[in-house]
C-alpha positions in Angstrom: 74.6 -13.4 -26.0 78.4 -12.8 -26.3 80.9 -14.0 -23.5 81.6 -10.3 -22.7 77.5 -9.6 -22.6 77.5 -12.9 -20.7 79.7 -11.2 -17.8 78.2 -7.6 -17.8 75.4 -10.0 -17.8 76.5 -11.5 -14.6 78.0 -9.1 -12.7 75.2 -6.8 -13.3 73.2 -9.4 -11.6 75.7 -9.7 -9.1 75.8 -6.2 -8.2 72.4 -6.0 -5.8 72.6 -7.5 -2.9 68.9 -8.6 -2.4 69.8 -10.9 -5.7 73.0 -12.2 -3.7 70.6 -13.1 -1.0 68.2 -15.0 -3.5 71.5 -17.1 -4.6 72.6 -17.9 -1.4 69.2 -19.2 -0.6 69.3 -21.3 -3.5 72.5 -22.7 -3.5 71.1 -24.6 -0.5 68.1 -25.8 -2.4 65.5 -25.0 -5.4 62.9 -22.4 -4.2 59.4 -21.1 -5.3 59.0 -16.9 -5.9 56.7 -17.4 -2.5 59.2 -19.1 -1.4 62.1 -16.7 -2.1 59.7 -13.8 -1.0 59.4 -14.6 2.2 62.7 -12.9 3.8 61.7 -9.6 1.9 60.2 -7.1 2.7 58.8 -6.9 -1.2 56.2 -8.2 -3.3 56.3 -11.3 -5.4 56.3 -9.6 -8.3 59.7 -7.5 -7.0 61.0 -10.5 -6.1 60.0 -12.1 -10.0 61.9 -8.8 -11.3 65.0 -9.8 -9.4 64.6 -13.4 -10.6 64.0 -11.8 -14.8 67.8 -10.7 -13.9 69.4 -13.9 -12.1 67.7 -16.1 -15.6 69.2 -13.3 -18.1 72.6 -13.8 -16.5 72.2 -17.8 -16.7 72.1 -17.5 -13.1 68.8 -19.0 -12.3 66.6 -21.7 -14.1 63.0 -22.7 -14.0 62.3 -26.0 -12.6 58.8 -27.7 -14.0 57.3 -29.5 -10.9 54.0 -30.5 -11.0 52.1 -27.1 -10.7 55.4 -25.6 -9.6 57.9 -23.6 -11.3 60.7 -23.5 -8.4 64.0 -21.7 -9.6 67.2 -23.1 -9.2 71.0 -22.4 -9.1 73.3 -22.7 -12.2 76.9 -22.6 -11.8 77.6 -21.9 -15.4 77.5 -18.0 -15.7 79.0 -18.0 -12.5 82.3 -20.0 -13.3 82.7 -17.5 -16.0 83.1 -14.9 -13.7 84.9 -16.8 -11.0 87.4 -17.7 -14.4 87.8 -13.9 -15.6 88.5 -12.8 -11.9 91.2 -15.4 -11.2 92.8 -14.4 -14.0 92.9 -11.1 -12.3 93.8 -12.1 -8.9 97.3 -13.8 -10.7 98.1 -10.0 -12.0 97.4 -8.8 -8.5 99.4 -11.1 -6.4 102.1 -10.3 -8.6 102.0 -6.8 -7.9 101.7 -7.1 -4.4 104.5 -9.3 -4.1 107.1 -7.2 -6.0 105.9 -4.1 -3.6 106.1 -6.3 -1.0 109.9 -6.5 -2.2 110.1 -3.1 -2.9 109.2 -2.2 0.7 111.6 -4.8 2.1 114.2 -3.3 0.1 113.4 0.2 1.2 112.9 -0.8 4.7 117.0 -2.0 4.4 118.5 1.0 2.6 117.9 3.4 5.5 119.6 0.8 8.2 123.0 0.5 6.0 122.5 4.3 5.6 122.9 4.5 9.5 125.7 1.7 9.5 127.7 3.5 7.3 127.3 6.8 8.7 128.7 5.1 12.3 132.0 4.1 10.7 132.6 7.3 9.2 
């Protein structure tokens, strides 16, 4: 998978918010699919559908325990996006300071207009 495919990838995952809930939950700790279930109101298998997403994004891994298979967190895919988004948040601060200046500078032209008006 490309680095592009890796970040529609991600953000595709990122997109549904019952899969934000699953990686919340398991940023505090590895999980089971019963285990992830259980605040759903869906099926394992909807729940294993959500999880076939969170994996293809490099999201999610499968653990071997025993005669478990819990999922965890990888950070990863995520630090990809967080990368390609701060990149984006340096362009946009930029443009909010220079209106920010802008609107300073417009907020002072109509005071000077009404100064020199006075003297006149």
């Amino acid at each position: 998978m490309t680095p592009s495919q890796r970040l529609d990838a991600t953000f595709t995952a990122l997109a549904d918010p019952t899969r934000r809930a699953i990686l919340a939950r398991l940023a505090t700790s590895e999980a089971s699919v019963a285990e992830l279930a259980e605040p759903f109101e869906m099926s394992q298998p909807a729940i294993s559908k959500h999880l076939k997403v969170l994996e293809r994004a490099g999201l999610v891994s499968i653990g071997q325990d025993a005669q478990r298979r819990p999922r965890r967190l990888e950070g990863e895919a995520m630090t990809a996006a967080i990368d390609w988004l701060e990149r984006y948040r340096a362009i946009w601060e930029e443009n909010y300071r220079r209106l920010d200046a802008l609107l300073s500078e417009l907020k002072d032209k109509p005071a000077l207009k009404k100064r020199n008006r006075k003297k006149t």
